[in-house]
Chimera marker file (.cmm) of the C-alpha trace (Angstrom):
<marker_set name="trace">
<marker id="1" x="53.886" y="9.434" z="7.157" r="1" g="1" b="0" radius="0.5"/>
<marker id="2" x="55.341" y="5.943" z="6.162" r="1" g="1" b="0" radius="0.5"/>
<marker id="3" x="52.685" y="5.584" z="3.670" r="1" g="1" b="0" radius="0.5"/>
<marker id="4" x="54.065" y="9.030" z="1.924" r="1" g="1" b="0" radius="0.5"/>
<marker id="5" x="57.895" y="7.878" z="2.155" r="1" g="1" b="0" radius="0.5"/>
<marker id="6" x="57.138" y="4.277" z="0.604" r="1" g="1" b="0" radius="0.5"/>
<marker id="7" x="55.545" y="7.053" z="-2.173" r="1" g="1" b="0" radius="0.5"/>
<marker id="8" x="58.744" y="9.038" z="-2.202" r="1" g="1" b="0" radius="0.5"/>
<marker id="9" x="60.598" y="6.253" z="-2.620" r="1" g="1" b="0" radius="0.5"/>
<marker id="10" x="58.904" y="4.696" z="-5.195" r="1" g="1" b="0" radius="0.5"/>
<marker id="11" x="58.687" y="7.718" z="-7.219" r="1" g="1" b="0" radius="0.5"/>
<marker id="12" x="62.590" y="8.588" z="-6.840" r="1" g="1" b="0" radius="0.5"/>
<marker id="13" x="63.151" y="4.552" z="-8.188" r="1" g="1" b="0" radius="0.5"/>
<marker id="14" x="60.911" y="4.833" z="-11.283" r="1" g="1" b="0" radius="0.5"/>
<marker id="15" x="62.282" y="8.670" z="-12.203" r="1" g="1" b="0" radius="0.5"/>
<marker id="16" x="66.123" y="6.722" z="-12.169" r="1" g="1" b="0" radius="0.5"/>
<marker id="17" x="65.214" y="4.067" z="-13.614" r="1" g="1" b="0" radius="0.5"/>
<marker id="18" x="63.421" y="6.340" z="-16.245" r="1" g="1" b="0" radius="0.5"/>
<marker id="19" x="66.406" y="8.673" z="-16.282" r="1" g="1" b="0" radius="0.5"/>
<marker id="20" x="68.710" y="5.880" z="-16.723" r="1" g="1" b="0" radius="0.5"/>
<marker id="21" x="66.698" y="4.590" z="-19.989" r="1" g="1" b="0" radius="0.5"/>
<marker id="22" x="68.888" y="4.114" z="-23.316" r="1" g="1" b="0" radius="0.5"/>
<marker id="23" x="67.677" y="6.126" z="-26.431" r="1" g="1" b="0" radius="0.5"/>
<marker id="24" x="66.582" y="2.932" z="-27.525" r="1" g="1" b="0" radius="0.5"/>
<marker id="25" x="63.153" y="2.774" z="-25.544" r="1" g="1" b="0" radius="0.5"/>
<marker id="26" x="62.705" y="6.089" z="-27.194" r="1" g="1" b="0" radius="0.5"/>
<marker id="27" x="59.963" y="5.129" z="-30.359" r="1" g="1" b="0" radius="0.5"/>
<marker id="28" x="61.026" y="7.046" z="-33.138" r="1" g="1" b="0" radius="0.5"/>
<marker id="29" x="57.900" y="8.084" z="-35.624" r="1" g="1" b="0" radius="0.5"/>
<marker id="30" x="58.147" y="6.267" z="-38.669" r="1" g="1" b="0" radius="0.5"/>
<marker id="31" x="58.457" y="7.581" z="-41.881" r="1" g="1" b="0" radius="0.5"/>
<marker id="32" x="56.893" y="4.901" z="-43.806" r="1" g="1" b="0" radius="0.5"/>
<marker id="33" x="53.392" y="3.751" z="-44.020" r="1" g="1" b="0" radius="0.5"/>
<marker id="34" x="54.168" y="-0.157" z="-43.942" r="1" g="1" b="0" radius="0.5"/>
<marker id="35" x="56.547" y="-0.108" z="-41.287" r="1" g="1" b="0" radius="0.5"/>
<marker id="36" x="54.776" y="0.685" z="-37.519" r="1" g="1" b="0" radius="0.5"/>
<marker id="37" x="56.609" y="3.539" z="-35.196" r="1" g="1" b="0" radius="0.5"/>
<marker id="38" x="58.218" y="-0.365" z="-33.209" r="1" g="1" b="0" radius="0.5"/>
<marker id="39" x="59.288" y="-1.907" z="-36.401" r="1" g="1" b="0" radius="0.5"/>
<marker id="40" x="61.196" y="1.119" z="-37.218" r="1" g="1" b="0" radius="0.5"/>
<marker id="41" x="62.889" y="2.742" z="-34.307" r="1" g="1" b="0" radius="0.5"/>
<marker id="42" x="64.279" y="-1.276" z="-33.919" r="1" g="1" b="0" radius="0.5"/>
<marker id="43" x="65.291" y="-1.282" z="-37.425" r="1" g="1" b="0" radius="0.5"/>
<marker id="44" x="67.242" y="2.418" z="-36.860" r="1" g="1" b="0" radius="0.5"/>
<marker id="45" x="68.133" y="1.082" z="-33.319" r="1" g="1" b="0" radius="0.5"/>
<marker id="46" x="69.529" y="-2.477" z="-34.136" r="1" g="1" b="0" radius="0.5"/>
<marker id="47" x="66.978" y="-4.097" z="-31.894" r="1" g="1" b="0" radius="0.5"/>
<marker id="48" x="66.028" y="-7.756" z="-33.058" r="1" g="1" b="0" radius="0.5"/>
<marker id="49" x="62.095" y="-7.778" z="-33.037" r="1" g="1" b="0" radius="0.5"/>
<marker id="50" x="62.089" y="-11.405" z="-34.218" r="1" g="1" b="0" radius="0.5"/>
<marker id="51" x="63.897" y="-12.960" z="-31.755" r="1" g="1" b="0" radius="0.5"/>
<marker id="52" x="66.410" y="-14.421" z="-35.168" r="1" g="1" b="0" radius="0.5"/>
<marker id="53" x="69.360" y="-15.612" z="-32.604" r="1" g="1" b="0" radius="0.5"/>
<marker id="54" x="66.644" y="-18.081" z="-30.716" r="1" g="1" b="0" radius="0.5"/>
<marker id="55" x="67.562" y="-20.941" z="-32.681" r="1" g="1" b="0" radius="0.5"/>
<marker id="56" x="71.134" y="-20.909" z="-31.363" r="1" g="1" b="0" radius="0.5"/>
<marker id="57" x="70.843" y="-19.803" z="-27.919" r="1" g="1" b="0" radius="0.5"/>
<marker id="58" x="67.897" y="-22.326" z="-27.501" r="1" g="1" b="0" radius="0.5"/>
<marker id="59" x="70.367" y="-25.264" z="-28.508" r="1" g="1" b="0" radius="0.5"/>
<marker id="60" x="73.788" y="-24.001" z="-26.531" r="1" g="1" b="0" radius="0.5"/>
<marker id="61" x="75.174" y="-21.720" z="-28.922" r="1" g="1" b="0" radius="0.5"/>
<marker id="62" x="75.213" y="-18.305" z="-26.834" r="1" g="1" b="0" radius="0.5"/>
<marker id="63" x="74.932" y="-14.763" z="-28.394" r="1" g="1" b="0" radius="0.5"/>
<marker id="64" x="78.554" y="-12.552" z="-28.473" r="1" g="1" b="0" radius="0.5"/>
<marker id="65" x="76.406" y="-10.128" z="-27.084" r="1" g="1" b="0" radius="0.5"/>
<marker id="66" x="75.383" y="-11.955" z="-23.962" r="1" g="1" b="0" radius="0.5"/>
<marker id="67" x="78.330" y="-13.359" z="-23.350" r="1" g="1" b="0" radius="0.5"/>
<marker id="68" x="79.783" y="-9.864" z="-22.979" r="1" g="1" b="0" radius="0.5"/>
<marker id="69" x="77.089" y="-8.813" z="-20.619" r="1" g="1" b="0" radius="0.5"/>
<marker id="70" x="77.348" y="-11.449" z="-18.403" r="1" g="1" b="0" radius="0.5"/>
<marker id="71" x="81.647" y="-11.853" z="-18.754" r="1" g="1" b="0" radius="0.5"/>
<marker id="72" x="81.812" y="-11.416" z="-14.407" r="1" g="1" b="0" radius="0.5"/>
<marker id="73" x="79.267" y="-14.422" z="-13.954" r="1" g="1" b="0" radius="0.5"/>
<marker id="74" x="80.829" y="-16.328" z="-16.372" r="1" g="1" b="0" radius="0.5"/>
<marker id="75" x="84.131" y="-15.673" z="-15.326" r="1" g="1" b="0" radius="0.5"/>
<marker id="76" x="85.151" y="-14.716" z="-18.718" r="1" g="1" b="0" radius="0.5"/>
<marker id="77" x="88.790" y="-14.721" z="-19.219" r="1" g="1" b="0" radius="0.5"/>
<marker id="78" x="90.905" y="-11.653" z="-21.105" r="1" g="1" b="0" radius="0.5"/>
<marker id="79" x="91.429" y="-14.328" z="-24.144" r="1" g="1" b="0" radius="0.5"/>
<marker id="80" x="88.136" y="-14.373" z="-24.904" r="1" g="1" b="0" radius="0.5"/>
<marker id="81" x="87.082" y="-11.171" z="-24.122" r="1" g="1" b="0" radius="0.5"/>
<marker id="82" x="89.489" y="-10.027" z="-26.747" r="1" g="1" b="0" radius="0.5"/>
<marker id="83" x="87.848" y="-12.569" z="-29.455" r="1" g="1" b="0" radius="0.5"/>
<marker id="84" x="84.201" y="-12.076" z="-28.703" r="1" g="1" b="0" radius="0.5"/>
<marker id="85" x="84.326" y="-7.854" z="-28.558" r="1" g="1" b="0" radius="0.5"/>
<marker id="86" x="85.056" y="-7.798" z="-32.078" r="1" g="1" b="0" radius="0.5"/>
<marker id="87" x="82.631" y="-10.306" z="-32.622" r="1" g="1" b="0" radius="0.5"/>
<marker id="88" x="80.077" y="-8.076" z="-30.971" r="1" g="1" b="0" radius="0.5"/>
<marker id="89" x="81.297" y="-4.852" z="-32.971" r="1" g="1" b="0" radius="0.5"/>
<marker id="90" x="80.732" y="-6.098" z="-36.623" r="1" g="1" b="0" radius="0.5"/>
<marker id="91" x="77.533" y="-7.595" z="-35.468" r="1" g="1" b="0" radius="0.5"/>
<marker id="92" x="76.367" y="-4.654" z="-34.150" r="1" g="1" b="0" radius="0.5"/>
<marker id="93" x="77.572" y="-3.219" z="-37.724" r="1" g="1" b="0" radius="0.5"/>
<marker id="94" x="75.664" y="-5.761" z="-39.769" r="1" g="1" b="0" radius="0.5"/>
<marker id="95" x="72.456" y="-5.206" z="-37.703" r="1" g="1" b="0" radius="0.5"/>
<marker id="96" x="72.183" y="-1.741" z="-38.024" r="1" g="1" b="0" radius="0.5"/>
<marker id="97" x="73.556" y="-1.495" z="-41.938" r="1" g="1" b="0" radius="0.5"/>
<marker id="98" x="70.541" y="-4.350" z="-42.590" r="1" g="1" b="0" radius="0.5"/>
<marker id="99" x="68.130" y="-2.086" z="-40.608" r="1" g="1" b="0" radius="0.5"/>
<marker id="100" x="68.670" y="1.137" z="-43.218" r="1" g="1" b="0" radius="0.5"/>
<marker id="101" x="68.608" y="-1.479" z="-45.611" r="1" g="1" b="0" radius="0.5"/>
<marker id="102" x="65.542" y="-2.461" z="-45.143" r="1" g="1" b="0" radius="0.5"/>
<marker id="103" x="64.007" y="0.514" z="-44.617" r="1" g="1" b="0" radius="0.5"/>
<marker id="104" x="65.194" y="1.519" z="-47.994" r="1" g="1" b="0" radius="0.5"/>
<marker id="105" x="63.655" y="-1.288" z="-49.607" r="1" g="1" b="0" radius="0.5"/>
<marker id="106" x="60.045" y="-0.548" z="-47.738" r="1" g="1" b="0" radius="0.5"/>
<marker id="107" x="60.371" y="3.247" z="-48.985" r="1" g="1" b="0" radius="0.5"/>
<marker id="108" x="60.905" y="1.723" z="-52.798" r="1" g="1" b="0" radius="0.5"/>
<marker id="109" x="57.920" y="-0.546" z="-52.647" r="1" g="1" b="0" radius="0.5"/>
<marker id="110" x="56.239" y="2.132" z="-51.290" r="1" g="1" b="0" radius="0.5"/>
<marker id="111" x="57.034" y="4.210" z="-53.877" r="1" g="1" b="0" radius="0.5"/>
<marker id="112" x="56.586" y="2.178" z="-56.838" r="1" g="1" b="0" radius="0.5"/>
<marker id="113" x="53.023" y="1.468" z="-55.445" r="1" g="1" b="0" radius="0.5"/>
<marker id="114" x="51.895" y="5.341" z="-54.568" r="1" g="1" b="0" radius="0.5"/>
<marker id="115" x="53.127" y="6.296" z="-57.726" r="1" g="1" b="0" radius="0.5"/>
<marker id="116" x="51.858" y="3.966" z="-60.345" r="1" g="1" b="0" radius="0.5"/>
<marker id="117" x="55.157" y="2.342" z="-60.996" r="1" g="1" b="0" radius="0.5"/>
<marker id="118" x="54.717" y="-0.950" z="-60.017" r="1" g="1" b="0" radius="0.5"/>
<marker id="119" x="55.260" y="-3.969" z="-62.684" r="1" g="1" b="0" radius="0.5"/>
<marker id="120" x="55.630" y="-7.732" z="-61.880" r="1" g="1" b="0" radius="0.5"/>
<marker id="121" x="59.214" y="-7.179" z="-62.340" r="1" g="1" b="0" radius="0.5"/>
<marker id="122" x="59.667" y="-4.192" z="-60.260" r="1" g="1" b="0" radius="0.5"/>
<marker id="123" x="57.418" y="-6.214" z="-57.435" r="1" g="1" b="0" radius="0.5"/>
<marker id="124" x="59.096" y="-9.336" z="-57.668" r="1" g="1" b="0" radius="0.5"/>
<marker id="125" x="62.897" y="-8.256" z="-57.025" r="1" g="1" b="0" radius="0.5"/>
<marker id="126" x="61.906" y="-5.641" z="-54.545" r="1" g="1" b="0" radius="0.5"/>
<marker id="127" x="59.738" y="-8.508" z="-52.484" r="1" g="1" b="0" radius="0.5"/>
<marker id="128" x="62.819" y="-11.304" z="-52.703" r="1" g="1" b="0" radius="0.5"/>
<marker id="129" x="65.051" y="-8.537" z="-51.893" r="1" g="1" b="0" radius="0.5"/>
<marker id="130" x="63.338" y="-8.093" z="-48.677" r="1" g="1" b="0" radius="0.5"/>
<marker id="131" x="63.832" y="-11.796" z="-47.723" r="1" g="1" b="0" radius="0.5"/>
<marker id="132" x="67.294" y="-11.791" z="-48.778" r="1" g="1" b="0" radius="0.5"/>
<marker id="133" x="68.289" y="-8.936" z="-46.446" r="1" g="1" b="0" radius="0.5"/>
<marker id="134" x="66.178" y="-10.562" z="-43.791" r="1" g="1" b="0" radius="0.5"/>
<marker id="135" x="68.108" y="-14.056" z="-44.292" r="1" g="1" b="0" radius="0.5"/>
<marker id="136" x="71.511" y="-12.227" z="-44.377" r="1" g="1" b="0" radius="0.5"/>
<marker id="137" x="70.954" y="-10.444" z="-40.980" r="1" g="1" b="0" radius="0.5"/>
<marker id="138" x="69.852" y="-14.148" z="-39.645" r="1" g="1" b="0" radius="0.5"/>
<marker id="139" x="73.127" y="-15.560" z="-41.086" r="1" g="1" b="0" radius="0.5"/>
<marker id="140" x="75.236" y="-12.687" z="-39.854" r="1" g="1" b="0" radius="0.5"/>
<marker id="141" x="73.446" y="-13.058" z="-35.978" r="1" g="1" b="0" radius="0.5"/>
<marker id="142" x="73.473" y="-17.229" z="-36.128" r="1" g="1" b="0" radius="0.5"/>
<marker id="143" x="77.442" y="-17.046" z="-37.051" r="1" g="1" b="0" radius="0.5"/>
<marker id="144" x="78.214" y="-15.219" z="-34.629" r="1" g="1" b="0" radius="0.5"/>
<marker id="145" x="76.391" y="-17.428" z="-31.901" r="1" g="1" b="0" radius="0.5"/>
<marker id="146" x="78.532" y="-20.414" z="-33.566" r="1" g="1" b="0" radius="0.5"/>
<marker id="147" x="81.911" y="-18.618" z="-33.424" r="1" g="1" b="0" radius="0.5"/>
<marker id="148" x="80.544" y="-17.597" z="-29.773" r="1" g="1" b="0" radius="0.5"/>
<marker id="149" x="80.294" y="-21.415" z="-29.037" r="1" g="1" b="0" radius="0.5"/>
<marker id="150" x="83.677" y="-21.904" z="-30.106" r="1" g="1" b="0" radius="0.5"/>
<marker id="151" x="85.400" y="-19.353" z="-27.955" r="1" g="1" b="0" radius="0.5"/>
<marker id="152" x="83.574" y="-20.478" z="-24.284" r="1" g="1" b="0" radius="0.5"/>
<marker id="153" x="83.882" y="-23.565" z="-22.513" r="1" g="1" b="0" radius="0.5"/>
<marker id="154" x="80.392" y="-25.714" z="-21.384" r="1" g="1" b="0" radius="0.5"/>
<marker id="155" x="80.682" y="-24.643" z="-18.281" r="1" g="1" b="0" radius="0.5"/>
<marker id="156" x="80.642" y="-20.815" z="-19.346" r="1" g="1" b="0" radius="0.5"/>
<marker id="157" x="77.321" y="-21.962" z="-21.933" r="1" g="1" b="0" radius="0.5"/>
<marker id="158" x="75.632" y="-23.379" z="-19.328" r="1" g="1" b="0" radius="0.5"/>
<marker id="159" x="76.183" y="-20.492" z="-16.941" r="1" g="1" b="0" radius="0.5"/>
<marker id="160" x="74.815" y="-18.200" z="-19.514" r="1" g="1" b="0" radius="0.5"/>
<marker id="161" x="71.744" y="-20.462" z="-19.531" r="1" g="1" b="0" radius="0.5"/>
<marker id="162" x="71.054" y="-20.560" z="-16.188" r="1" g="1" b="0" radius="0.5"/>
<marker id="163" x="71.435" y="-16.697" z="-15.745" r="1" g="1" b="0" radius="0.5"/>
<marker id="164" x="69.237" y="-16.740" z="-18.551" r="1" g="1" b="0" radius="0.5"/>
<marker id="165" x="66.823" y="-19.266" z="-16.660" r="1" g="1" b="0" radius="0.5"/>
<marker id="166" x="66.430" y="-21.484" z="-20.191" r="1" g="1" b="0" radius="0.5"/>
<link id1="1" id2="2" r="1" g="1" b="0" radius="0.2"/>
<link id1="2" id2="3" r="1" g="1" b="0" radius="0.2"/>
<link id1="3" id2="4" r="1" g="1" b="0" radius="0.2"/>
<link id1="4" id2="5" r="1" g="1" b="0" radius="0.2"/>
<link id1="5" id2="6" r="1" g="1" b="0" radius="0.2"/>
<link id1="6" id2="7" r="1" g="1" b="0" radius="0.2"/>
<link id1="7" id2="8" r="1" g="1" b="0" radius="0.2"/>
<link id1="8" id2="9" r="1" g="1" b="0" radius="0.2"/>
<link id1="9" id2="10" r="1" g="1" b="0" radius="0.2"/>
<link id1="10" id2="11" r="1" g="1" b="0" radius="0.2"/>
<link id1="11" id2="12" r="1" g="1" b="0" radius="0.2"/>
<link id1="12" id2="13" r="1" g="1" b="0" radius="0.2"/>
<link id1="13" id2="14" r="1" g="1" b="0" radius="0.2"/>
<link id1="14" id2="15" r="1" g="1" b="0" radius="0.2"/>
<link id1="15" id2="16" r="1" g="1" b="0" radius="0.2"/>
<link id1="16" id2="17" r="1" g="1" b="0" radius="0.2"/>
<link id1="17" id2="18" r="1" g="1" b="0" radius="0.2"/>
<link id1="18" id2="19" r="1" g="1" b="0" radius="0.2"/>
<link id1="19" id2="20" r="1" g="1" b="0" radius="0.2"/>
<link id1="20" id2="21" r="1" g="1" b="0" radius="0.2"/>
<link id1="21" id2="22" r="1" g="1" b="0" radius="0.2"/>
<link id1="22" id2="23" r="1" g="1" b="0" radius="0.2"/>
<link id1="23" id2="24" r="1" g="1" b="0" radius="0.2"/>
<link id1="24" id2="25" r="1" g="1" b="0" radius="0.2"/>
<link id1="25" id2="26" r="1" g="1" b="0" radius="0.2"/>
<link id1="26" id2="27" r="1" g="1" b="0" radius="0.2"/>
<link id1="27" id2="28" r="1" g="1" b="0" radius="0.2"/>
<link id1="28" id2="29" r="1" g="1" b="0" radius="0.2"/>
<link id1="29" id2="30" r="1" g="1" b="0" radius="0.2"/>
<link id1="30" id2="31" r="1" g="1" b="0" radius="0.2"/>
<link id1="31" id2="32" r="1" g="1" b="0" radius="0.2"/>
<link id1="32" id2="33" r="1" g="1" b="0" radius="0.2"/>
<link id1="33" id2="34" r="1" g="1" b="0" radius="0.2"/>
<link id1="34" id2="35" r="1" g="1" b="0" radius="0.2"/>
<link id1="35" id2="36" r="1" g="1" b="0" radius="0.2"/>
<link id1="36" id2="37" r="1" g="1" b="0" radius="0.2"/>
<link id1="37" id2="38" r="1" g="1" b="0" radius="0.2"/>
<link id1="38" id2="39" r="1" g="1" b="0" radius="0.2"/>
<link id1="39" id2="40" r="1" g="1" b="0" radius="0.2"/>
<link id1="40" id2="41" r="1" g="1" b="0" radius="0.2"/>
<link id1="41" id2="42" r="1" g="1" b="0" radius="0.2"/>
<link id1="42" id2="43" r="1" g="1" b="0" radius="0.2"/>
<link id1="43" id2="44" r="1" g="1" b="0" radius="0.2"/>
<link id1="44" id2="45" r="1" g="1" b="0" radius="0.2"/>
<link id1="45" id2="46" r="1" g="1" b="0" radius="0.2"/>
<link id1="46" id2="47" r="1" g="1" b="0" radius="0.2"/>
<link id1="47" id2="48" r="1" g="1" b="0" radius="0.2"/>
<link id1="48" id2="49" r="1" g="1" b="0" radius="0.2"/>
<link id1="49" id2="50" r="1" g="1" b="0" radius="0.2"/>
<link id1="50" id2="51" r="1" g="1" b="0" radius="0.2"/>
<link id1="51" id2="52" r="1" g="1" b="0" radius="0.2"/>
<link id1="52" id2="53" r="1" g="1" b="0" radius="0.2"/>
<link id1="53" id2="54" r="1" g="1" b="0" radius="0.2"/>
<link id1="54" id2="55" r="1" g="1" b="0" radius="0.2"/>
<link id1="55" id2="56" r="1" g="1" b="0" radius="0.2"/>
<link id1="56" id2="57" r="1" g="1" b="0" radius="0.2"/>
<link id1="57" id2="58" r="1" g="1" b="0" radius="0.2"/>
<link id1="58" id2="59" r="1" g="1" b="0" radius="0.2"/>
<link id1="59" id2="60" r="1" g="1" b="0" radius="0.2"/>
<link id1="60" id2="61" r="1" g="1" b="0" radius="0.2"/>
<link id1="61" id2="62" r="1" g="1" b="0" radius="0.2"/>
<link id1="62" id2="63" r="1" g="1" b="0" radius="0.2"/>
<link id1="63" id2="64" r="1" g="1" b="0" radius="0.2"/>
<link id1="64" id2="65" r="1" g="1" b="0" radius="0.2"/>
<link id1="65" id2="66" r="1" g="1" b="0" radius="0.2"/>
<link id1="66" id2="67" r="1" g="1" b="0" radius="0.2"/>
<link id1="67" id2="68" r="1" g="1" b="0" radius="0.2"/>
<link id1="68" id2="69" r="1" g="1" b="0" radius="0.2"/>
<link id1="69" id2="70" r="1" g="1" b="0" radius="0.2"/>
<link id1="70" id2="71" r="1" g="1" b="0" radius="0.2"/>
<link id1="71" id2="72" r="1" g="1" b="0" radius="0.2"/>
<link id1="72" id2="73" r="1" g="1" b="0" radius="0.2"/>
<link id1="73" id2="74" r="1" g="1" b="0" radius="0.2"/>
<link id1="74" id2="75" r="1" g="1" b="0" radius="0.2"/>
<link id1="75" id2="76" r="1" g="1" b="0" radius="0.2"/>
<link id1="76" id2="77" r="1" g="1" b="0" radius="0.2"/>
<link id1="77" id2="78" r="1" g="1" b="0" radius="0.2"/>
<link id1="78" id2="79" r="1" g="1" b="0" radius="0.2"/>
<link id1="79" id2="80" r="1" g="1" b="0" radius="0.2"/>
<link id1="80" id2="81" r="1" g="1" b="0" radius="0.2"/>
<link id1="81" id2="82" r="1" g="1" b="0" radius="0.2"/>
<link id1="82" id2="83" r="1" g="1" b="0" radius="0.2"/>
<link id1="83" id2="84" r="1" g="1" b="0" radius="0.2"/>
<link id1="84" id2="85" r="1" g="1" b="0" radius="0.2"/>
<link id1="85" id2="86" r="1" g="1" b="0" radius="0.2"/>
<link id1="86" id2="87" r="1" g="1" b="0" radius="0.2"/>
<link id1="87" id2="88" r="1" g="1" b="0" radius="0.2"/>
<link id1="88" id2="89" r="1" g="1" b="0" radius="0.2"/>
<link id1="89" id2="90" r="1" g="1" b="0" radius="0.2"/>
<link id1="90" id2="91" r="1" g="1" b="0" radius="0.2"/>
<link id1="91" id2="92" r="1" g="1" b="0" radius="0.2"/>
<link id1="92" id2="93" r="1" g="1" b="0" radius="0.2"/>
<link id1="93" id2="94" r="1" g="1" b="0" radius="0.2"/>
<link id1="94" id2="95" r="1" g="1" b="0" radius="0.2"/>
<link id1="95" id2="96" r="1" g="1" b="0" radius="0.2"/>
<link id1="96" id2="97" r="1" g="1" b="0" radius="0.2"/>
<link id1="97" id2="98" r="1" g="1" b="0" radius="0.2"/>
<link id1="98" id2="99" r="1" g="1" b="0" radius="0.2"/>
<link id1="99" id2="100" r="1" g="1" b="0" radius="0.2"/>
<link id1="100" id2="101" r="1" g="1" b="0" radius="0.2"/>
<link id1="101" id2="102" r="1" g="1" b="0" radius="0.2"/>
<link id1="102" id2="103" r="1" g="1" b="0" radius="0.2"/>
<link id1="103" id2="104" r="1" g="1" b="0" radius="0.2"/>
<link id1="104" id2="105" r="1" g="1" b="0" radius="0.2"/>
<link id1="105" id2="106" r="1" g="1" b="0" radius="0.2"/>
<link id1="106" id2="107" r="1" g="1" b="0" radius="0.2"/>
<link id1="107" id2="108" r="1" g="1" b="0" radius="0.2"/>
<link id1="108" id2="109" r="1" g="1" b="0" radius="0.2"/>
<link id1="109" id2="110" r="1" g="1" b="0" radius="0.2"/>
<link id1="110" id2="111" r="1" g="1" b="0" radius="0.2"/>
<link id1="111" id2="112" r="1" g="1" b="0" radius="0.2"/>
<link id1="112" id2="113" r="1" g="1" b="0" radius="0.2"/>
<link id1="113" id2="114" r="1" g="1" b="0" radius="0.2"/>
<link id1="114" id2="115" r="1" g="1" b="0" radius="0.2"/>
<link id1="115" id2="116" r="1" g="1" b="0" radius="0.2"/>
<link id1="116" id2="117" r="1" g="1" b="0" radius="0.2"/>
<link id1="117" id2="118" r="1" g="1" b="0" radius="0.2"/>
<link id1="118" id2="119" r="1" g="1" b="0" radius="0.2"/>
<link id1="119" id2="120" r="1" g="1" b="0" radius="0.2"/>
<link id1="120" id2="121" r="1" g="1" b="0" radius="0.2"/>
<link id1="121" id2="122" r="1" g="1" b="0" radius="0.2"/>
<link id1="122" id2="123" r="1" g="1" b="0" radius="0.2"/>
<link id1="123" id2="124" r="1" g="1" b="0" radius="0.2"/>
<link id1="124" id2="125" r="1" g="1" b="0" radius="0.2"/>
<link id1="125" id2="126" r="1" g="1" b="0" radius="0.2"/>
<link id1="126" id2="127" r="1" g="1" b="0" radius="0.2"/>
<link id1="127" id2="128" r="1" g="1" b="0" radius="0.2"/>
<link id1="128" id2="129" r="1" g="1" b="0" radius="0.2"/>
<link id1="129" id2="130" r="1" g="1" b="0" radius="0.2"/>
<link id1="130" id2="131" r="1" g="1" b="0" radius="0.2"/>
<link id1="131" id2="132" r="1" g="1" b="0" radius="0.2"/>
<link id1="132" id2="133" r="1" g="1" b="0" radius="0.2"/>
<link id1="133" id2="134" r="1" g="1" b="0" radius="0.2"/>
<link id1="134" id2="135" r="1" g="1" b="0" radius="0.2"/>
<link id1="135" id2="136" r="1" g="1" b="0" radius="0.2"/>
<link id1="136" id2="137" r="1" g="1" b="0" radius="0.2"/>
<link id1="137" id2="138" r="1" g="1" b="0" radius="0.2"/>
<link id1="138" id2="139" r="1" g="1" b="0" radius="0.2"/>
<link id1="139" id2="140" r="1" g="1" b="0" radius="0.2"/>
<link id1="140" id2="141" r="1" g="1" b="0" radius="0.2"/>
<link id1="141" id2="142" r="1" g="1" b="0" radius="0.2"/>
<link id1="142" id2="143" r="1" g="1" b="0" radius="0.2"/>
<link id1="143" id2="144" r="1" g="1" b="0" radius="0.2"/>
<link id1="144" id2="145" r="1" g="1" b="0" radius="0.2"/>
<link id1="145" id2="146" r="1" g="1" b="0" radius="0.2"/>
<link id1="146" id2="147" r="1" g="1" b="0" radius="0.2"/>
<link id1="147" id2="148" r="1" g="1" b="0" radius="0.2"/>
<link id1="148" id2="149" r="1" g="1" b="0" radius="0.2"/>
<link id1="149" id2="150" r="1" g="1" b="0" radius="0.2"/>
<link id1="150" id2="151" r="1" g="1" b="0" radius="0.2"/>
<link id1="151" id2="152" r="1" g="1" b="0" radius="0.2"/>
<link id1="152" id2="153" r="1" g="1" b="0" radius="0.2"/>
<link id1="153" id2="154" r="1" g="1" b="0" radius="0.2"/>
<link id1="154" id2="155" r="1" g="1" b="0" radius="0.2"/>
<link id1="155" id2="156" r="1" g="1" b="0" radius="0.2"/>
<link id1="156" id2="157" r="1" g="1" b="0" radius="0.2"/>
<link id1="157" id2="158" r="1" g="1" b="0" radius="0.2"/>
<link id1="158" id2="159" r="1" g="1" b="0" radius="0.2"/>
<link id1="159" id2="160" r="1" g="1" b="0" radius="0.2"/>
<link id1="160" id2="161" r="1" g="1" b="0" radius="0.2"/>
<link id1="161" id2="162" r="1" g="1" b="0" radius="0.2"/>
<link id1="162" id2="163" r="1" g="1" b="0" radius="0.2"/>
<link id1="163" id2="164" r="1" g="1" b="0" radius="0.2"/>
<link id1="164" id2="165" r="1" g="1" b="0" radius="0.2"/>
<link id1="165" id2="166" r="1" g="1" b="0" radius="0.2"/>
</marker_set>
């Protein structure tokens, strides 16, 4: 009998946990050859596969984002909740208008190849183009970590850290 309640339990934790899930652990199929079913449901779903923000939050400069999450812990006054939300929108903006971006760019290469329509021109801006969008979402995520800086106090940084156990 305990044995099957311990089961019941269990199984009633993992189907609310499961239930609770956002759309975002859903993989969408991708619709390009290049880009794997991950790659693109984070690219639709503004999910940072490459970790681009670690350069800043490894050297005290926080992410909006995390700041936000953790506002109670931090103690996170209304001042700076104010500053950092819109911080947080627009970056949320920039992520996701860079993901259809890039996707865009994939389908053309993609294109220009399966159809015979690739030159060293064509090849050569579509390529940089795909660095350049990568470099702008990097810029856009790495400002706002430095704006983020600017808005807490050290003691609020380092409480992120520790939360974050860095």
């Amino acid at each position: 009998m305990p044995k099957l309640l311990l089961t019941l339990i269990a199984l009633t934790i993992t189907i609310s946990a499961r239930a609770q899930s956002p759309d975002t652990a859903i993989i969408k199929k991708s619709q390009l050859k290049t880009i794997t079913d991950e790659e693109y449901t984070a690219l639709l779903n503004g999910t940072d596969l490459y970790h681009m923000s670690l350069a800043a939050e490894l050297n005290h400069y926080p992410s909006p984002v995390k700041a936000l999450k953790y506002k109670k812990e931090i103690n996170l006054t209304t001042e700076q909740e104010a500053k950092l939300k819109p911080i947080v929108k627009e970056l949320r903006r920039k992520i996701l208008e860079m993901g259809l971006i890039v996707i865009r760019n994939e389908r053309t290469l993609d294109s220009i190849f399966k159809y015979n329509r690739v030159d060293n021109g064509s090849l050569i801006y579509y390529a940089n183009r795909y660095g350049l969008y990568q470099g702008e979402l990097r810029n856009t995520i790495l400002q706002s970590c430095l704006v983020t800086k600017s808005i807490l106090t050290q003691q609020q940084v380092r409480k992120i850290e520790s939360i974050e156990k860095r």
